[in-house]
C-alpha positions as CSV (number, residue, x, y, z in Angstrom):
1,X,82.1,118.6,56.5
2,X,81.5,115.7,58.8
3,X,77.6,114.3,58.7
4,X,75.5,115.3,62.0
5,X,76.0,113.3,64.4
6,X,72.7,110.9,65.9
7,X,71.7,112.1,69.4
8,X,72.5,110.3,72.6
9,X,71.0,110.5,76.1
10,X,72.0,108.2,79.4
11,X,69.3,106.1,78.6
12,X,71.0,104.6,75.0
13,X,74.2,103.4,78.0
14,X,71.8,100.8,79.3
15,X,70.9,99.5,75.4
16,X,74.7,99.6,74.2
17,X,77.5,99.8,77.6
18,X,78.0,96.6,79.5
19,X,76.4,97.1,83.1
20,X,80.0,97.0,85.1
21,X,79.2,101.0,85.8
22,X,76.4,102.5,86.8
23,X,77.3,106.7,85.5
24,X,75.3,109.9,87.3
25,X,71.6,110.3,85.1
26,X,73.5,113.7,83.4
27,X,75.9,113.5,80.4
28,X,78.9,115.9,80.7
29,X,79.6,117.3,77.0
30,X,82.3,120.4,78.2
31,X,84.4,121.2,80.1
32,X,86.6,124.6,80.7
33,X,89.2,124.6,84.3
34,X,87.3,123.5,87.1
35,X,83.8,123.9,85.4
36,X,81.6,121.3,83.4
37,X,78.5,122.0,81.1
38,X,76.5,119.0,80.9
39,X,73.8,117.9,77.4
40,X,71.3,120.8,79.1
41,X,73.8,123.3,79.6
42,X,73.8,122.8,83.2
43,X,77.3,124.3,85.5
44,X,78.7,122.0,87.7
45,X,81.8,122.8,89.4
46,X,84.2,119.4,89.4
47,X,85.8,118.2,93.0
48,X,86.2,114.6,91.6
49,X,88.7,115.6,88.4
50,X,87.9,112.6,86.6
51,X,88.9,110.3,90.1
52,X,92.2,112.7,90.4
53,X,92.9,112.6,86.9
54,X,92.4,115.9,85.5
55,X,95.1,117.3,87.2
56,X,95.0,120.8,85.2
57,X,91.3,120.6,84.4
58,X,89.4,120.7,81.6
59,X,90.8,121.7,78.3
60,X,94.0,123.5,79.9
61,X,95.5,125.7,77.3
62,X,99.1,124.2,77.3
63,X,97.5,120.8,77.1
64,X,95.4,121.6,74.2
65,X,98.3,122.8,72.8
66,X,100.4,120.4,73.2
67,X,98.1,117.5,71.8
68,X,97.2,119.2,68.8
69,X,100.5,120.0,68.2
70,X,101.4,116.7,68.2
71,X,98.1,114.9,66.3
72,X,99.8,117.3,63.5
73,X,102.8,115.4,63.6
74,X,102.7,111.7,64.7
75,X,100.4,109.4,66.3
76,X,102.0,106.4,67.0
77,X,104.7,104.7,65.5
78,X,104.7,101.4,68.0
79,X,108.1,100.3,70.3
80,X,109.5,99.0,67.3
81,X,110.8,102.8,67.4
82,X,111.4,105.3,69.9
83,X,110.1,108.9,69.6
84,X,110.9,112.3,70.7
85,X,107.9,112.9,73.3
86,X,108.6,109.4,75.3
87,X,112.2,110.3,75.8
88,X,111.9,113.9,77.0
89,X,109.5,112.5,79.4
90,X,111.4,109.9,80.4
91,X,114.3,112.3,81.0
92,X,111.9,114.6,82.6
93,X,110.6,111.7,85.1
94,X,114.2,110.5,86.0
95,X,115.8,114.2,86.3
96,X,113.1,114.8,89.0
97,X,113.0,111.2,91.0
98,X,115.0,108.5,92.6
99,X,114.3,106.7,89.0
100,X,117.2,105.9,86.5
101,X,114.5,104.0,83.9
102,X,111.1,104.5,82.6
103,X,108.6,101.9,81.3
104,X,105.3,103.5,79.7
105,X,101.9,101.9,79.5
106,X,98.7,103.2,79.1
107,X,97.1,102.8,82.7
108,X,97.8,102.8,86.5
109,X,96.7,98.9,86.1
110,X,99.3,98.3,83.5
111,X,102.0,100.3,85.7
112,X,101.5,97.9,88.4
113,X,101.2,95.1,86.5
114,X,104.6,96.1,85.2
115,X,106.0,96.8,88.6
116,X,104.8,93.2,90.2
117,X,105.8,91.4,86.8
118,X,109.4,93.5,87.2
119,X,109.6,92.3,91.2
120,X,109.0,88.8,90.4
121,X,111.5,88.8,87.6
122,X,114.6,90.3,89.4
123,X,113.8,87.3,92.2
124,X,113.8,84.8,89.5
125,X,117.0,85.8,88.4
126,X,118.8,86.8,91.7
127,X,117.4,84.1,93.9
128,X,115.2,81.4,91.7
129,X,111.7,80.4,91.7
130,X,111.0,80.3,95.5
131,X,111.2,83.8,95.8
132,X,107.9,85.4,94.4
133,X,105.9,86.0,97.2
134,X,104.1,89.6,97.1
135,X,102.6,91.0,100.5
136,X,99.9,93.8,99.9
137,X,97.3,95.4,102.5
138,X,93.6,95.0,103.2
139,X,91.5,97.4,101.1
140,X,94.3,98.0,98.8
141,X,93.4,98.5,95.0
142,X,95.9,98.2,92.1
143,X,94.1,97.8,89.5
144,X,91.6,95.1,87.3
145,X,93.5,92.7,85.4
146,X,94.0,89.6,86.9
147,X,97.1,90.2,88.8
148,X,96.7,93.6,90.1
149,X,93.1,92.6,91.0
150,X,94.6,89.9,93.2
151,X,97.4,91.5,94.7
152,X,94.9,93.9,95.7
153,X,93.3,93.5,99.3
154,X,89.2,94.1,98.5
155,X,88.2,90.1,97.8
156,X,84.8,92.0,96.1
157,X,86.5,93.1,93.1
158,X,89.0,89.4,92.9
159,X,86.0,87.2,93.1
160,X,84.4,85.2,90.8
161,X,87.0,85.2,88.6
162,X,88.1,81.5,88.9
163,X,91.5,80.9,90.4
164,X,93.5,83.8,91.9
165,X,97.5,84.4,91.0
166,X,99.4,82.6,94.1
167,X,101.9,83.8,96.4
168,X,100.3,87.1,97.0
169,X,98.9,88.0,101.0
170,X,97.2,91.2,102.5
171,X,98.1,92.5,105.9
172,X,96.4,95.2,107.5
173,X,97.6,99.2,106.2
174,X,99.6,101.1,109.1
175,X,100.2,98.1,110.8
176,X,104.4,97.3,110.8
177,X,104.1,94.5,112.8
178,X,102.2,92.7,110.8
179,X,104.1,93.5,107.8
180,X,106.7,92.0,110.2
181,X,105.3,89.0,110.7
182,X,104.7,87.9,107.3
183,X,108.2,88.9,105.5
184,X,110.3,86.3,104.4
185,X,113.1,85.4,102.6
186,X,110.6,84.2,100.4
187,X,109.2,87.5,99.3
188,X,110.0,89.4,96.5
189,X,107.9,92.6,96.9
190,X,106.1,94.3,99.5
191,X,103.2,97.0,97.5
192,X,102.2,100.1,99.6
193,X,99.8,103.0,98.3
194,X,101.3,105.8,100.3
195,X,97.8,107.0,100.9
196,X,94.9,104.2,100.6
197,X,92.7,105.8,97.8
198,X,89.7,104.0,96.5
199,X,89.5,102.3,100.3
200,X,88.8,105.7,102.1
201,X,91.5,108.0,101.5
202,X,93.9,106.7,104.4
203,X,97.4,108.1,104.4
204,X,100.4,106.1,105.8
205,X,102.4,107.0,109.4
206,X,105.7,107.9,108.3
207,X,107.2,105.3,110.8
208,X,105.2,102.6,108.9
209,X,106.8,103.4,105.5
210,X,110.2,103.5,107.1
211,X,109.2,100.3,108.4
212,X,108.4,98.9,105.7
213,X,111.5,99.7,103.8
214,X,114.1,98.4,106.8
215,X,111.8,95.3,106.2
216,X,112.1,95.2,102.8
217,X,116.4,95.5,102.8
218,X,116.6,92.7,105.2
219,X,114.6,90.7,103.7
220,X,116.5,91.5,100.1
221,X,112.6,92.1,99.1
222,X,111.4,94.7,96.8
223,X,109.5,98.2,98.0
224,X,106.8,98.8,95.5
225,X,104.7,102.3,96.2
226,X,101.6,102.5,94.2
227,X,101.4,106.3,93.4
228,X,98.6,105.9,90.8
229,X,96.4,108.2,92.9
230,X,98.9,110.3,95.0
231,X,101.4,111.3,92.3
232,X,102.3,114.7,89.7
233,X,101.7,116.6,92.9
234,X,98.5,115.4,94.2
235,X,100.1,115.4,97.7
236,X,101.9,118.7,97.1
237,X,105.4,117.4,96.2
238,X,105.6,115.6,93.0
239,X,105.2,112.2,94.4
240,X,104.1,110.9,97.7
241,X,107.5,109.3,98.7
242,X,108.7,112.6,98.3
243,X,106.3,113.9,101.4
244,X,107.4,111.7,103.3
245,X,110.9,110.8,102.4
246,X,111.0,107.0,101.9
247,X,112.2,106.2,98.8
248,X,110.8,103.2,96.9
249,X,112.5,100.4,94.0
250,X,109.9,101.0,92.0
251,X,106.9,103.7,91.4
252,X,104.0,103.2,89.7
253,X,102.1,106.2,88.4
254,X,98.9,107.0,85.6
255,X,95.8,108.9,86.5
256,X,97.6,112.6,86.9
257,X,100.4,111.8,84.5
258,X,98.3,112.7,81.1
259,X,96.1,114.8,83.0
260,X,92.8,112.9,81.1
261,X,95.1,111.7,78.2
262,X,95.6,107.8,79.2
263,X,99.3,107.0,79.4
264,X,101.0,105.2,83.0
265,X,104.6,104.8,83.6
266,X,106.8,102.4,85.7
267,X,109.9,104.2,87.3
268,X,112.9,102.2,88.9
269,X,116.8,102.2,88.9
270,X,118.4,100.9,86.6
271,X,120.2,98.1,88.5
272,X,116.4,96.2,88.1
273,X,115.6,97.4,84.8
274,X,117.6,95.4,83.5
275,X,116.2,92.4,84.2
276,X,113.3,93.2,82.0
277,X,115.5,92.7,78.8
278,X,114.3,92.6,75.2
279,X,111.2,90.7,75.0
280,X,110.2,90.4,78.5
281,X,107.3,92.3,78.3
282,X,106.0,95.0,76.1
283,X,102.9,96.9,75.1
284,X,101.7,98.1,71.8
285,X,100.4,101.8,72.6
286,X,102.6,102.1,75.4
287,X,104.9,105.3,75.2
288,X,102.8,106.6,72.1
289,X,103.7,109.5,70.7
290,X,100.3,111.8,71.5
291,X,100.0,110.5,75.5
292,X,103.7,111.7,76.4
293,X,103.6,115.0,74.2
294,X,100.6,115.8,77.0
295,X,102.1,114.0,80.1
296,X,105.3,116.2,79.1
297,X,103.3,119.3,79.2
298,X,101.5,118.2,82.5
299,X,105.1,117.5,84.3
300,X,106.1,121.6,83.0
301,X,103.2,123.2,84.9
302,X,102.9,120.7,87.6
303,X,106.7,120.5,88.7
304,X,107.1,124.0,89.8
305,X,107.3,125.6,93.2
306,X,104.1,127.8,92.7
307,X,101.8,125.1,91.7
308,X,102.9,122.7,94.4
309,X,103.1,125.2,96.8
310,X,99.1,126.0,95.6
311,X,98.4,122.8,96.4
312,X,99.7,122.6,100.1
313,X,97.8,126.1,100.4
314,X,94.1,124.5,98.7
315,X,94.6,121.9,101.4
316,X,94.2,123.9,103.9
317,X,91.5,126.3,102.6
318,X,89.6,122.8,101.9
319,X,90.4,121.6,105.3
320,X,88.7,124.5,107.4
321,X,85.7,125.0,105.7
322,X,85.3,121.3,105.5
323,X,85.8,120.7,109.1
324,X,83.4,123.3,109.7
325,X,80.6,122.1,107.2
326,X,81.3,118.1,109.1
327,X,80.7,119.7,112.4
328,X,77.6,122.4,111.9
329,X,75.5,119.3,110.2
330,X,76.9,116.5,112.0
331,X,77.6,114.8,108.8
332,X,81.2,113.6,109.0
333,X,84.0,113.1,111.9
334,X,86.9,113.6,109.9
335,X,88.5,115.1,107.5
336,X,91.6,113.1,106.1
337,X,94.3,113.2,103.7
338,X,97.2,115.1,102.3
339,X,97.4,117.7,99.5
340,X,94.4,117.8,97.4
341,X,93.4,114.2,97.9
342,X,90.9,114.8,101.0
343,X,88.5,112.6,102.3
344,X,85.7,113.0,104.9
345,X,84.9,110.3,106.8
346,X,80.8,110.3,107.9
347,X,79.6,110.2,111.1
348,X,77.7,107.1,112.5
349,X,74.4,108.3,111.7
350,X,75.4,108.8,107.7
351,X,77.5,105.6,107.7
352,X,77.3,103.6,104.6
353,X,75.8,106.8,102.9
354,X,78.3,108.9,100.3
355,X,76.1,108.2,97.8
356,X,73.4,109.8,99.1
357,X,76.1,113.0,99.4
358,X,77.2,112.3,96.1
359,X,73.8,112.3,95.0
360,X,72.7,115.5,97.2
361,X,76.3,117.6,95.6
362,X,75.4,116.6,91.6
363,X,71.4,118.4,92.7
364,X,73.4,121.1,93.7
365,X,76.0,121.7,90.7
366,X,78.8,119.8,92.4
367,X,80.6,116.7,91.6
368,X,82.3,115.0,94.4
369,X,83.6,111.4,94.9
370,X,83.1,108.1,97.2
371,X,85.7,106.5,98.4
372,X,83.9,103.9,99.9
373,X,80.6,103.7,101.0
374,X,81.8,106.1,104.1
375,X,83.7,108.7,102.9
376,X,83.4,111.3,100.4
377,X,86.6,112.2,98.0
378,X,87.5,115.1,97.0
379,X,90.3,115.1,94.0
380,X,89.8,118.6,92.2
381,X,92.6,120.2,89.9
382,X,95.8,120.9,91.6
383,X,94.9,124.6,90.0
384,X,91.5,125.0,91.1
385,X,91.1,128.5,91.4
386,X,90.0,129.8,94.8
387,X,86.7,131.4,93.8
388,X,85.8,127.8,92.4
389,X,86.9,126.1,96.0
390,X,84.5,128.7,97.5
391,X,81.7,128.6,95.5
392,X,81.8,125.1,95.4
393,X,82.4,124.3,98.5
394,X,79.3,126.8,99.1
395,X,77.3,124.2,97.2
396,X,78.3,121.4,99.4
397,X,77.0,123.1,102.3
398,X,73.7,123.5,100.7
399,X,73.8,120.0,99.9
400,X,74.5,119.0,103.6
401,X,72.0,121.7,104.9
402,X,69.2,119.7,102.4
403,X,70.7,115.9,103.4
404,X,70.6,116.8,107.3
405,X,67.0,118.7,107.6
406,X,65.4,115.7,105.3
């Protein structure tokens, strides 16, 4: 039997965690579908999903199974090998994308940093050195190593870290002619997140995308879409480009993919895989054994018609009541987003406020999102059963009832 173990409370993070987060005052300890117990017992119903991670939930049966499955067969074995569970999800993510090649890290940071190191390479080698310019957008986020923190557009998370990575410039989301504007034979890549996440939840016109890829073939530059945060069917189609049929060179995608297991996973054709040959880059847990047993399980009950269909359905039963709660309290103007990656936008008099929602929700058994200091996010499980979107949602309007009369 394993010894007791020594109790914890929130108070031991501020002896023992670096400060970089600042976590809610309650501990979750369980977790079953859309419900959490925290160290009290305490029900909360989850909107936030672990910042659309938990695609499935907590503790989904055919996840559970499939990691425990696997923890009784083989851990990791490092890319010195291949394994079983890497290439029947790499088959899985090419049978069901524009992808012919699969590259598997263990974030959506590494992903991208894969996908801009990837770009830059295939310049080098088709056009030399000059080419390695990357154009991103204001308020983008890609990430927190060095590079992904740069290409990304919110100078608050890039600062402070002595010099940035050069040849990387921000234009503003939605805006084509801007995009025009800066393209040049000199860029390699042009990153998009087909719907802004962390910056607000803003999706992207259709036209702009388009756009964006004419730009990118004339300009013999690379179409990078982020899909860390809109992909496994967190729009309602698999991925994003899906929804809105522009088709990308290379996909980045993590959070949903392992469903809370950390894996990530660069997708392209095979044409620019190949300039990432042996040795190029690499990673050491990348691919392992345990992550892609889940993420294969995750791809079986999220690629089907029913649960993708359920999530274009959720949408709108989110939508209406949502709409209605913004409008009876005055608290938001909005209600943005696509699939079951919605964000409410606050009115001018609660500008600057989701965490005072955030804070108002947790009081009342919900956990919710910012995305920003102006919207709220909700990222729930794509199966989220309707009584929990109701009762929960319920809770929200208690919360708003309690913010507005204070």
């Amino acid at each position: 039997m394993s010894a007791p173990q020594a109790p914890v409370q929130r108070a031991d993070f501020d002896q023992v965690m670096v400060p970089n987060y600042a976590p809610a005052a309650f501990i979750p300890v369980r977790g079953a579908g859309s419900r959490v117990w925290d160290q009290s017992g305490r029900e909360l119903i989850d909107f936030a999903g672990g910042i659309a991670v938990n695609v499935l939930g907590h503790a989904h049966p055919a996840l559970v199974s499939a990691l425990t499955e696997q923890a009784n067969k083989l851990w990791h074995v490092s890319n010195v090998f291949t394994n079983e569970p890497a290439l029947r999800l790499a088959h899985k993510l090419v049978d069901a994308t524009f992808a012919e090649r699969a590259f598997f890290c263990n974030s959506g940071a590494e992903a991208n940093e894969a996908a801009f190191k990837l770009a830059r390479r295939v310049a080098h080698d088709r056009f030399g050195p000059e080419k390695h310019e990357i154009i991103a957008t204001v308020n983008s986020f890609h990430g927190r190593t060095l590079f992904t923190v740069s290409v990304g557009g919110q100078p608050k998370y890039s600062d402070g870290f002595g010099p940035k990575i050069t040849g990387i410039s921000h234009v503003p989301y939605n805006d084509l002619e801007a995009l025009k504007a800066q393209i040049s034979d000199k860029t390699c890549a042009v990153v998009i997140e087909p719907i802004q996440g962390e910056s607000g939840v803003v999706p992207a016109d259709v036209a702009y995308l388009q756009g964006a890829r004419e730009l990118c073939n004339q300009h013999n530059a690379l179409l990078i879409f982020d899909e860390v945060q809109t992909g496994v069917g967190r729009t309602g189609e698999l991925f994003a480009y899906q929804h809105y049929g522009v088709t990308p060179d290379i996909l980045s995608s993590a959070k949903s993919l392992g469903g809370g297991f950390p894996i990530g996973a660069m997708l392209t054709t095979e044409a620019l895989a190949k300039h990432l040959a042996v040795g190029t880059h690499g990673t050491t847990y990348g691919g392992n054994p345990l992550a892609c047993a889940v993420a294969n399980a995750v791809l079986d009950v999220v690629n089907t018609p029913e649960v993708l269909a359920g999530v274009k359905a959720k949408h709108q039963k989110f939508k209406a009541r949502l709409e209605q709660i913004g409008e009876k309290y005055g608290l938001f103007t909005q209600v943005r987003g696509v699939g079951l990656l919605i964000g409410c936008v606050l009115s001018d008099a609660w500008k600057g406020k989701a965490k005072d929602v955030f804070n108002a929700a947790e009081k009342e058994g919900l956990m919710v999102l910012q995305a920003g200091p102006d919207v709220v996010r909700f990222a729930p499980s794509l199966v989220v059963e309707d009584a929990d979107i109701d009762e929960g949602l319920d809770r929200f309007e208690r919360a708003a009832a309690t913010l507005t009369q204070a």
